[in-house]
Every structure is written in C-alpha cells, then in structure tokens.
C-alpha positions in Angstrom: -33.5 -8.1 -2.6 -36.0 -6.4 -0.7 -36.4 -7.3 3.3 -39.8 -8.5 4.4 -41.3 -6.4 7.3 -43.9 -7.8 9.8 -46.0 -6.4 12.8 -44.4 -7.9 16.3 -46.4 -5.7 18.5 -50.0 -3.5 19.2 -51.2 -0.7 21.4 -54.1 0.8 21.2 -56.9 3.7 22.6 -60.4 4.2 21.2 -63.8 4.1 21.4 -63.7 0.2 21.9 -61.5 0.1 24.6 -57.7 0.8 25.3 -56.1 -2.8 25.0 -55.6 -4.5 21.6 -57.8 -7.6 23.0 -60.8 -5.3 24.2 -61.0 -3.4 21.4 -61.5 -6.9 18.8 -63.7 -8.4 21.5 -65.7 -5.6 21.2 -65.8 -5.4 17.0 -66.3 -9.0 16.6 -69.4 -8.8 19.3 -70.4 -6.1 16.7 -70.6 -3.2 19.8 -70.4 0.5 19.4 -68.9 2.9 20.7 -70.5 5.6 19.5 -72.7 7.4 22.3 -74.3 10.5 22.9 -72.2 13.6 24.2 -72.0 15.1 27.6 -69.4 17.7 27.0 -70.4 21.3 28.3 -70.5 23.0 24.9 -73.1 20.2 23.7 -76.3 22.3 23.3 -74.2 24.6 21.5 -73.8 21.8 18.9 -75.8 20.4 15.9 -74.2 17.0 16.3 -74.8 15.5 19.5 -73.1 12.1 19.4 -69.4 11.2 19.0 -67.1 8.1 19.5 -65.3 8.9 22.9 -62.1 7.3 23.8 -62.6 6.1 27.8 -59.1 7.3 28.5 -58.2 9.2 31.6 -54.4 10.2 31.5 -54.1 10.6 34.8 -54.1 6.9 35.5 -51.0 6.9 33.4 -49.3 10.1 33.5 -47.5 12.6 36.5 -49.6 15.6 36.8 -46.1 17.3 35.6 -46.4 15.0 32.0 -50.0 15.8 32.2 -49.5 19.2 32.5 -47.4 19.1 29.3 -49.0 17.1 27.1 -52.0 17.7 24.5 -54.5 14.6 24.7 -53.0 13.6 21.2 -49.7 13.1 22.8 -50.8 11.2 25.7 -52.9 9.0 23.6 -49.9 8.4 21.7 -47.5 7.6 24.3 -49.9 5.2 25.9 -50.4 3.3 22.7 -46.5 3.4 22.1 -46.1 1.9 25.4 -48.5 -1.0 25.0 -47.1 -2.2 21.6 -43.2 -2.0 22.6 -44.5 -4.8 25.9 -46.4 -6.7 23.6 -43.5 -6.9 21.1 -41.1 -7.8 24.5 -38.9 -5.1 22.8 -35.6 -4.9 24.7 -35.4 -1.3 24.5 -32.1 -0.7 26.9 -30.2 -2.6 24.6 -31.7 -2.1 21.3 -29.5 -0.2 18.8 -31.6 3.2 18.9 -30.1 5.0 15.7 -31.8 2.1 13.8 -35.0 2.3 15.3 -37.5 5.0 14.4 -41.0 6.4 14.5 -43.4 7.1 11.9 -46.9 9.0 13.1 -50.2 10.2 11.2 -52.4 12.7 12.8 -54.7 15.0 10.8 -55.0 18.2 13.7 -52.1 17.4 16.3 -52.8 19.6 19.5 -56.1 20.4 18.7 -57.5 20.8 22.0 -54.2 23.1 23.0 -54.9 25.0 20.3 -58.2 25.7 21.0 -57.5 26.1 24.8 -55.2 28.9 23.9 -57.7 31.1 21.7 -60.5 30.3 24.1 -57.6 32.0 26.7 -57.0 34.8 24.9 -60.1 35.7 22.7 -62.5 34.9 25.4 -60.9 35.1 28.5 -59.0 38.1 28.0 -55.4 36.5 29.0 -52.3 38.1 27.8 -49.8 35.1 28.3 -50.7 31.3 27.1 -48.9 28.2 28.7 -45.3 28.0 28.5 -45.9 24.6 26.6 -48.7 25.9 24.3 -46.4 25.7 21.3 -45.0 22.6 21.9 -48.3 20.4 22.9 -50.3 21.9 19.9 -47.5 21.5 16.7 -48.3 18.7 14.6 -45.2 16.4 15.5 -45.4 16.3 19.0 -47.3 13.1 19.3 -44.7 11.6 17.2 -41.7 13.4 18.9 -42.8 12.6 22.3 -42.4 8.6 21.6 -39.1 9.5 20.5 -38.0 11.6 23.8 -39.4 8.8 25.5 -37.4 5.7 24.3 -34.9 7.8 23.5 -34.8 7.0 19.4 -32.4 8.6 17.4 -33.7 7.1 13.8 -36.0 8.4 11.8 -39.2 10.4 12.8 -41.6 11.9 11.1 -45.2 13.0 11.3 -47.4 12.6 8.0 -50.7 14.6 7.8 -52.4 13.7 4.9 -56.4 13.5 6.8 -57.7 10.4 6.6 -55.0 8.7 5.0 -52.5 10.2 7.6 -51.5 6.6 9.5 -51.5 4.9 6.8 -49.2 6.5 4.6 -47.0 7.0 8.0 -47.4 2.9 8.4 -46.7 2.3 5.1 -43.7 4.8 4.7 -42.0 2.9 7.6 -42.6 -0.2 6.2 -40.3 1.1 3.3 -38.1 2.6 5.9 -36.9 -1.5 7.1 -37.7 -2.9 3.6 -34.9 -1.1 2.1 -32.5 -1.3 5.1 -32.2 2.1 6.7 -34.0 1.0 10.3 -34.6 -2.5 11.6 -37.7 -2.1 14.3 -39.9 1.4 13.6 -42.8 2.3 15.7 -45.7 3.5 13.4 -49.5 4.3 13.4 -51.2 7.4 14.1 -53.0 9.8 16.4 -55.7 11.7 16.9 -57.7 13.9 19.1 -60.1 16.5 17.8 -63.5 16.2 19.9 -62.9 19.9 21.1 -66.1 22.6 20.6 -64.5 24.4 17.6 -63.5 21.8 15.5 -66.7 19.8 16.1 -68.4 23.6 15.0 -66.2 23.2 11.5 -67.3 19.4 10.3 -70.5 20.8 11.1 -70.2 23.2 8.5 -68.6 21.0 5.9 -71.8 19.1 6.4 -70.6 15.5 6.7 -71.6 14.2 9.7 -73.9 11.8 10.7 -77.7 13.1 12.0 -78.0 11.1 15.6 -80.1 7.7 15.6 -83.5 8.6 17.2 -83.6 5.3 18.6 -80.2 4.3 19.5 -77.8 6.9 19.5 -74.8 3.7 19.0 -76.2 3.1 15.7 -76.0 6.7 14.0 -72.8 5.5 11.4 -74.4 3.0 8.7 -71.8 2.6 6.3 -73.3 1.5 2.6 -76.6 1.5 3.7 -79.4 3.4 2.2 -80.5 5.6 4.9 -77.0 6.7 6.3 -76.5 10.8 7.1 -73.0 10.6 7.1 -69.4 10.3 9.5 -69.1 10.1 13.2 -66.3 11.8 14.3 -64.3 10.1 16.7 -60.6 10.2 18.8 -57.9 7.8 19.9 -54.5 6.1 18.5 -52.9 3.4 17.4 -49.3 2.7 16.7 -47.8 -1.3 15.7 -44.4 -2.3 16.1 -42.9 -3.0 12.8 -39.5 -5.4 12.3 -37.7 -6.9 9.8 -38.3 -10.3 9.6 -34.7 -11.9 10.0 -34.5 -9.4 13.0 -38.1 -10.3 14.7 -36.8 -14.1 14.0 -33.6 -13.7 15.6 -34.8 -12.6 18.8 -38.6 -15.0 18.4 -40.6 -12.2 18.6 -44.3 -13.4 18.5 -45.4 -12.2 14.5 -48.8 -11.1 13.6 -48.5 -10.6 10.2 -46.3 -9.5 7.3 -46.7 -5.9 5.3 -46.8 -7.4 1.8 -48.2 -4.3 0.1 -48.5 -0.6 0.1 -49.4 2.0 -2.4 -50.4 5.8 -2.2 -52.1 7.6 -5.2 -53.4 10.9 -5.3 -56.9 11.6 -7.0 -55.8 15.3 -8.3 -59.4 15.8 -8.9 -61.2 18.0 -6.2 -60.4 18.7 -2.4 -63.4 16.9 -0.9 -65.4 14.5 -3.9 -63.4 11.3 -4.5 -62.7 9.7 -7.0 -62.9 5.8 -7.9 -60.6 6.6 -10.7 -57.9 7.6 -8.5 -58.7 5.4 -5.4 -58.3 2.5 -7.7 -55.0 3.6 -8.5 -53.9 3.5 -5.1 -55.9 -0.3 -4.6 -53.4 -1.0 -8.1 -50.2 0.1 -6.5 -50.8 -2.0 -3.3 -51.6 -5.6 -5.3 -48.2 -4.5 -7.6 -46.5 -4.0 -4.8 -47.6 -7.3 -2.6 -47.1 -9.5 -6.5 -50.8 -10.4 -5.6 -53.7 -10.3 -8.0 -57.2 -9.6 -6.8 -58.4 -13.2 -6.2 -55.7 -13.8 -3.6 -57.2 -10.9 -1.2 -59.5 -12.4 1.1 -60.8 -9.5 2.9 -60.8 -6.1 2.6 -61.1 -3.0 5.8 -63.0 -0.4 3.5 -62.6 3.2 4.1 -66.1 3.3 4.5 -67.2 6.9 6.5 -70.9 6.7 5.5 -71.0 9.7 3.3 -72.4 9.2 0.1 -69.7 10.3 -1.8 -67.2 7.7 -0.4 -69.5 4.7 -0.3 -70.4 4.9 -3.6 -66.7 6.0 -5.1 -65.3 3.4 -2.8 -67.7 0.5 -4.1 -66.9 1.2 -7.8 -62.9 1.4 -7.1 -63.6 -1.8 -5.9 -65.4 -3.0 -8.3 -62.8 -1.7 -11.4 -60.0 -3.6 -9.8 -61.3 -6.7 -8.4 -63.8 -7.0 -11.7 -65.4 -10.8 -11.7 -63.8 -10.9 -8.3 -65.5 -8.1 -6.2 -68.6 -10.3 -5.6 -66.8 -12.6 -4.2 -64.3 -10.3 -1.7 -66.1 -9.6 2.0 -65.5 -6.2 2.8 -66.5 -4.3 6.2 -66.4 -0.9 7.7 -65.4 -1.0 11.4 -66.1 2.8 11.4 -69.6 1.6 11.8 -68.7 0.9 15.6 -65.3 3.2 16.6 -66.3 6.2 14.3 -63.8 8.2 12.2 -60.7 9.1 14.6 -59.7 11.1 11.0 -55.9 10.7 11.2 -55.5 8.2 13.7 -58.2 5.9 11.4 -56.2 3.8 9.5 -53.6 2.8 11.9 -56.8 1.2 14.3 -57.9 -0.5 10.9 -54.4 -1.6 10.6 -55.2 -3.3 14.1 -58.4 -4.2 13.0 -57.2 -6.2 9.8 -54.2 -7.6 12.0 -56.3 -9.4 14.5 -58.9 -10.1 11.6 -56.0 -12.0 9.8 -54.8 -14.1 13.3 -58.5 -14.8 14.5 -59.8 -16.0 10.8 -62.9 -14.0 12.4 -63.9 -10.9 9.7 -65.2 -7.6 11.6 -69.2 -6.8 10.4 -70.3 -3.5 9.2 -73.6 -2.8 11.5 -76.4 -0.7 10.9 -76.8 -2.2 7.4 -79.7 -3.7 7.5 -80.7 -2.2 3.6 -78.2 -1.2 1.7 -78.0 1.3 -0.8 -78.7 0.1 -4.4 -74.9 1.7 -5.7 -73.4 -0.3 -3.1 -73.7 -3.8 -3.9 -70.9 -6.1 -2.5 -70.7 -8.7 -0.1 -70.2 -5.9 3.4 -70.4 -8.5 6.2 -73.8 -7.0 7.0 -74.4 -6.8 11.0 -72.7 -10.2 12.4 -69.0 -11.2 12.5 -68.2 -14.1 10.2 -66.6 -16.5 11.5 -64.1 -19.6 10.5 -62.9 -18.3 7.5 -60.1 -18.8 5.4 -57.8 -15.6 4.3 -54.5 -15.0 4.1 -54.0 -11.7 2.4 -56.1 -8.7 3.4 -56.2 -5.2 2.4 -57.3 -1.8 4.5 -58.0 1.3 2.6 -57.7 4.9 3.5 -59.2 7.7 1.4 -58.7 11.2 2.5 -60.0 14.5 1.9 -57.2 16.5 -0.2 -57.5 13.7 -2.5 -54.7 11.1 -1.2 -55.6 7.3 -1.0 -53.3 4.9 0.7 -54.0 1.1 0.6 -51.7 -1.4 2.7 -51.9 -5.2 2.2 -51.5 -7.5 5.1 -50.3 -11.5 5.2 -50.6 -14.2 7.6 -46.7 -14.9 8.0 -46.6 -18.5 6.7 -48.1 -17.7 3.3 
C-alpha cells in the first residue's frame, strides 16, 4: 500500500514578493511583477524588461555566506528556511537520514559563471575565486540546504528546463510514497538575469517584445497579440511529509500530492508536442485514480510563445475531451514571468494556496485571445468562491520533458 504525501510547509522569493502570503495577495489582486530593467548592461540588450526578484541577501546572509554563495543558492536557502518555520519542523530532533532534499534548477550558478569569464576574458585576471567552482555547479543550491540542516537523506538536483522543479517535486513525492524518507524538502531554483544569458534567449528568439504602454503587461499568455516569454528569477521549495507522520506531530496540511507523471515528447529540442504533453497530463490522472471531470482547475504551463499555447491548449483538449470546456485554467506566468527551472515549484505554491483559498489565479493581459486557444483561462480577474478539490499544474520544457503533478485538498 502506497503512503499518501502532503505539503506541511512554503517558502518562497520572486517577482511577487518573498513570503508565501505576499506573493498570493499579489496573484489574486492580478499584479505584476514584470518591470522594466535597470541593470548596467541594459542598452546592450534587445529585451528591456524582466521579472526581478526584490531580494537583497545581505539582509539575510553574513558577508562571509555572501561571499560564497551564487544568488541561486541564496535564493534557495532563504526559501528553505521559510518553509521548514512554516511547517514548525523540529529540526534538532528530527531523524536526518530520513529526511532529504530534492531541487530543480535549469542554469545553477549562472551569474558565478559568468562573473568568472567576464574575470578572465575581459578583465585579464589569471586566478578566479576560490569558491568559483563550488557557487556555479549545478547542485549547489540543493547541497547548500543540505549543509545547512545538516541532512544526510537523499539529495539531488534535476535539470530538466522548465520542468526541472517539478520533476524534482514529484520525484520526492515518490521518495516518502514508497517509504525511503519521511519529510523531503523539494522545489526548485533559479537565477539567470545575468548579461550573457539574457544575450542567448535573445537569440533563441522567444521572448516577449516590451508593452509600449505598460511595461507589467508585456507576458499575455493565450492571447492573440502575445510576443512571447518573460524571463524571470527566484525559488520555491515546499515541505513534503507523509501523512501518518505530518498527523502524528499536527502539522498544519495544505494539501495532498495525489498525482504525478513525466513523459518525454522525443520529437524536437524546442517545438512541443500535444501528443507527448498529453502523455504526461495521462500519467498524472493514472497516477491520482482521477478522471478528467474531477480536476477542478488547472496551472497551465503557459509561456506566451506560440508554440506552447497552442500545443498546450490541444493536450488539453485530447485528454479532458467534452470536459476541457468546462476546466478553468490560468497562467500565473502572466504576472511572475518564467523563473525557467525554478517555475514549476512557484506554480506548485501557486496551485497550493489556489486549492486552500477556493480563489483561482487570472491569466492577465488577455483581453482577446487567440482563435487556437479557446478554453475557459480565467481571463484578467481572480475568480472567486469556487469549488475544487483536485488541481493540476503543468510543466513543459524545452528538451522535450513534460511533468504534470496533481494536487488535493486533504479531506477529499
């Protein structure tokens, strides 16, 4: 018999603000937090807006852990240390070889990275920080959550893009279903607003042309005149039990992670597929024993490129069949950007507070939709007093992997 896992705690940093609270406040108000740039190497750049964590981590941080920590990391930790307080996590007595932690990030140390060749190839340095290595590898974020609680369980860093936290939420979740952990700290982070990387989306020609009028309303998800993604930075990471254990102790639960499934398009590196995103959607349901009518709501990928729109919509659409029409779906992206790898775990948070609110995030900036995208996506205004108790958040990444996690209200 397979153990049921729930969520018990949240921290959070992006665009919308760095507290759990703030950050719904600001999604149900429908605000965004997408703003121009101010960044030095702006004029230098095509694309002048971007969704901005308000973080400074030396409000939270020594200048010693500062010194020695990529922004990823610090994002991270700060997340990390929100959700294990809202959880009331005893974590000088908890048994530590059965906790773990599961991260997704997309670009892990970016901005050490690109510190380091701006040192060398620009500046003319011959030695790099001792701690280049070490703030810039993929894992740190995750490792550095383990060094600080001390965690001897499992931990692991996925990078899949997009898809990254959610596969690392959902790979937890399997960790505690089938008894190797008890409590795992999962999610995913992300930042990548540094010059060079910025320089590269630009090239791949995704991202979003900036709103003459208001520069907050450049992402329009589904909607006919949308120019693409907003690229974006922050973290998430959600304190994940099994239920007997979260009982036992009367942890406060948010909700339960009934489903998960990860599928992999195997069709081309950057054009999706709803073929293959529809296997992942499939996986989920089989996974949660739920059929299409029972989910009330669903977090869409939704970047605002054409290509995932439109593939996303008809995923939808071959699953949920007769159903579809009648299934609200929204795009927070539309306000807090893509933060790429650390994307589905804020979704995660998203759909979680969704679920214990009853209130369903909009998608703004829709105000006509494009003719191939023809469901029901919360256009513009929160809807309130609604009734769901299963919900589903999808993640669709370049490189082809989808993953889709379902979410419960506990008492269902």
């Amino acid at each position: 018999m397979k153990r049921r896992v729930v969520i018990t705690g949240l921290g959070i940093v992006s665009p919308l603000g760095n507290t759990p609270e703030l950050f719904y406040d600001n999604l149900i108000a429908g605000k965004s937090g997408i703003r121009r740039m101010t960044s030095e190497f702006v004029e230098k750049l095509d694309t002048k807006i971007a969704a901005y964590a308000d973080f400074n981590p030396q409000d939270h941080f020594t200048r010693h852990q500062y010194s020695a920590l990529d922004r990823v990391s610090q994002f991270s930790l700060y997340a990390a240390q929100q959700a294990i307080a809202d959880a009331k996590l005893d974590m000088e007595n908890i048994d530590r070889t059965r906790t773990g932690v599961y991260l997704g990030t997309g670009m892990g140390g970016a901005n050490s990275i690109e510190e380091g060749y701006v040192r060398l190839y620009r500046d003319g340095a011959e030695r790099l920080k001792p701690f280049t290595v070490l703030m810039a590898m993929n894992n740190a974020a995750c490792s550095q959550i383990g060094l600080e609680y001390k965690l001897s369980g499992p931990n692991l860093t996925f990078s899949t893009a997009c898809s990254s936290s959610a596969v690392a939420i959902g790979e937890a979740m399997r960790q505690i279903r089938h008894g190797y952990t008890d409590v795992m700290l999962a999610g995913g982070s992300e930042a990548l607003l540094t010059f060079g990387t910025i320089k590269a989306w630009e090239a791949l020609r995704t991202l979003a042309k900036e709103d003459a009028n208001d520069p907050g309303a450049s992402c329009k998800p589904f909607a006919a005149d949308r120019t693409g993604l907003v690229l974006g930075e922050g973290a998430a990471v959600l304190i994940l039990e099994d239920y007997e254990y979260a009982k036992a102790r009367g942890a406060n639960i948010y909700a339960e992670i009934s489903g998960y499934g990860t599928a992999n398009d195997g069709v081309h590196i950057t054009s999706p597929t709803p073929e293959g995103q529809a296997v992942a959607i499939r996986a989920a349901l089989k996974d949660a024993e739920l059929n299409p009518k029972d989910i009330g709501y669903i977090n869409a990928h939704g970047t605002a490129t054409t290509m995932n729109d439109i593939s996303e919509t008809a995923a939808i659409r071959q699953v949920f069949g007769e159903f579809a029409n009648q299934t609200p779906v929204s795009s927070t992206k539309s306000m807090h950007g893509h933060l790429m790898g650390a994307a589905a775990a804020v979704e995660i948070v998203a759909t979680t507070l969704a679920l214990q609110h009853q209130i369903l995030p909009p998608t703004i900036n829709l105000h006509q939709p494009d003719e191939k995208c023809d469901l029901d996506y919360i256009p513009n205004v929160a809807r309130k007093n609604v009734s769901v108790i299963h919900a589903m958040s999808n993640s669709f990444a370049f490189g082809g992997t989808g993953a889709v996690l379902i979410l419960s209200k506990e008492s269902h």
